[in-house]
C-alpha positions as CSV (number, residue, x, y, z in Angstrom):
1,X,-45.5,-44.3,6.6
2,X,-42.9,-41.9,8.6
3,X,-45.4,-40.1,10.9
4,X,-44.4,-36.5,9.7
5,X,-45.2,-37.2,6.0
6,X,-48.4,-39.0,7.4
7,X,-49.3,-35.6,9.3
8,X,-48.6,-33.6,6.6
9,X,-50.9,-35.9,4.4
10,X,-53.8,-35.8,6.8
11,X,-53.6,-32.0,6.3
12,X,-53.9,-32.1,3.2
13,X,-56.3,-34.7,2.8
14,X,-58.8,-32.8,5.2
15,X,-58.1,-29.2,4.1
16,X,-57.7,-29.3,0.4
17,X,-59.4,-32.7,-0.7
18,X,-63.1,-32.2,-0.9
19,X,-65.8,-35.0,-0.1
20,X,-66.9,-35.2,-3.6
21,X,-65.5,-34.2,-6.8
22,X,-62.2,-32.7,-7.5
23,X,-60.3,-30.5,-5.5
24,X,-60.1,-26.4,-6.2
25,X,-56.1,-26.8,-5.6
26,X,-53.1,-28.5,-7.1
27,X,-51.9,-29.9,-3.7
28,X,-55.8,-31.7,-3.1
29,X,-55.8,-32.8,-6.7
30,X,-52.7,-35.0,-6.4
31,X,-53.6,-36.5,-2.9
32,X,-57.5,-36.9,-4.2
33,X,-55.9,-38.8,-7.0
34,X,-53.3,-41.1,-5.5
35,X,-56.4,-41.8,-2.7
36,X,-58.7,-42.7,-5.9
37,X,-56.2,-45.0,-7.5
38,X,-55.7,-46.6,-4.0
39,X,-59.6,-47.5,-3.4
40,X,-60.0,-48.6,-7.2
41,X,-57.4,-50.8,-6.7
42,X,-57.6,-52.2,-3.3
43,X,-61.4,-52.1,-2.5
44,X,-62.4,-53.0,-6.4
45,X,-59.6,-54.4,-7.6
46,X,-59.9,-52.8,-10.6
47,X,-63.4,-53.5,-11.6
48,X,-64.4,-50.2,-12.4
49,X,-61.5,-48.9,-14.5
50,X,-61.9,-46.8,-17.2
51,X,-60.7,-43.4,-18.8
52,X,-61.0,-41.2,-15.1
53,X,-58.4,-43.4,-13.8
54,X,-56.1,-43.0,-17.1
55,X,-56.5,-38.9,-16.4
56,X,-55.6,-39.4,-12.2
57,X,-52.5,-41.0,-13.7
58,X,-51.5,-38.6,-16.1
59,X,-52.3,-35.6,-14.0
60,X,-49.9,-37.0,-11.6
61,X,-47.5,-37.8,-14.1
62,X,-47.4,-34.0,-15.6
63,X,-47.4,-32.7,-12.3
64,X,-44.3,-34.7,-11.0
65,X,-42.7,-34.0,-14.2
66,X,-43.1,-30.3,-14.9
67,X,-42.1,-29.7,-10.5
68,X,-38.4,-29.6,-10.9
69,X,-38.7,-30.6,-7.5
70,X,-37.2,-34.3,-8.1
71,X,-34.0,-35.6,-9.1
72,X,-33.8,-38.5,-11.7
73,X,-33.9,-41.3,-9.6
74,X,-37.1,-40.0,-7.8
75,X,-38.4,-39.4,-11.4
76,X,-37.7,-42.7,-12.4
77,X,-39.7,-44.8,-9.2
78,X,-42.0,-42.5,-9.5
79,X,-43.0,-43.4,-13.0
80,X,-42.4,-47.2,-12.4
81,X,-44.8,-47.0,-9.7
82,X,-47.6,-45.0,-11.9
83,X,-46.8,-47.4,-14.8
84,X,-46.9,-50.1,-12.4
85,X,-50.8,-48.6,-11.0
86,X,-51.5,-48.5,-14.9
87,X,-51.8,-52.0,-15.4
88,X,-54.9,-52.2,-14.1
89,X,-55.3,-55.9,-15.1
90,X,-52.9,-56.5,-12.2
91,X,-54.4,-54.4,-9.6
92,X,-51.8,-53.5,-6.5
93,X,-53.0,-54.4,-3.0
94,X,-49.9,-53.7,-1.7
95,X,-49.5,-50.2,0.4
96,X,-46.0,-48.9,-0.7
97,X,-46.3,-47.6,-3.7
98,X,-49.5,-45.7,-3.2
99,X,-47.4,-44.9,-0.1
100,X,-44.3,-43.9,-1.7
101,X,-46.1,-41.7,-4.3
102,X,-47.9,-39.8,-1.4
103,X,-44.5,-39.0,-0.4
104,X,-44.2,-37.0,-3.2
105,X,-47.5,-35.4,-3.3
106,X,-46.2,-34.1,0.6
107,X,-42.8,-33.0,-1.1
108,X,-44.6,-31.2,-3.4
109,X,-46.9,-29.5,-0.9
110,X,-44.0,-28.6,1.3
111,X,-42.4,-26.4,-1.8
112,X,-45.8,-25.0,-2.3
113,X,-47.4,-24.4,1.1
114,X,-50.2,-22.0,0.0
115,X,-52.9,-23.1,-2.5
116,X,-52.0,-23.4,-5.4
117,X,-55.7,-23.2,-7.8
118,X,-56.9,-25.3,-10.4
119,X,-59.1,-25.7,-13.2
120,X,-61.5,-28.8,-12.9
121,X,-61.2,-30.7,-15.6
């Protein structure tokens, strides 16, 4: 991962991502859930799939999707890569796509450097 995006992450991670549960801001939220998705796959291939997962995908789907902050082609590997993490049958142990979506929850935190709240769902 390009160090500056990696940095960025780790900020996040440790000031908006809490230990349990969700996080109290959007930029947590999407970092918390590409994280989750990781683990599930990687550590449990999969095992313990069920609806939670489902919603981590489609909060980061609505999220991407409603930004304005990417242009087509980033909107289109972006979804391949979440449709991709949705076939949980076929978990991914590879890094790069978690990776690459991360990328885009930095992006997103670099248009919207203050916290931005949520509602827990």
């Amino acid at each position: 991962m390009d160090p500056q995006y990696a940095a960025d992450a780790r900020h996040i991670w440790k000031t908006y991502v809490p230990r349990r549960g969700q996080a109290d801001t959007v930029q947590g939220e999407l970092l918390r859930a590409v994280e989750k998705l990781r683990d599930e796959a990687q550590r449990n291939g999969n095992v313990n799939w069920d609806e939670h997962f489902e919603q981590l995908l489609a909060y980061l789907r609505e999220k991407f999707t409603a930004s304005g902050l990417f242009d087509a082609e980033t909107l289109k590997e972006l979804s391949a890569d979440l449709d991709r993490l949705a076939d949980f049958e076929r978990p991914l142990t590879d890094d790069e796509p978690f990776d690459r979506i991360t990328y885009r929850v930095v992006d997103w935190y670099r248009a919207h450097p203050e916290p931005v709240p949520r509602e827990h769902v």
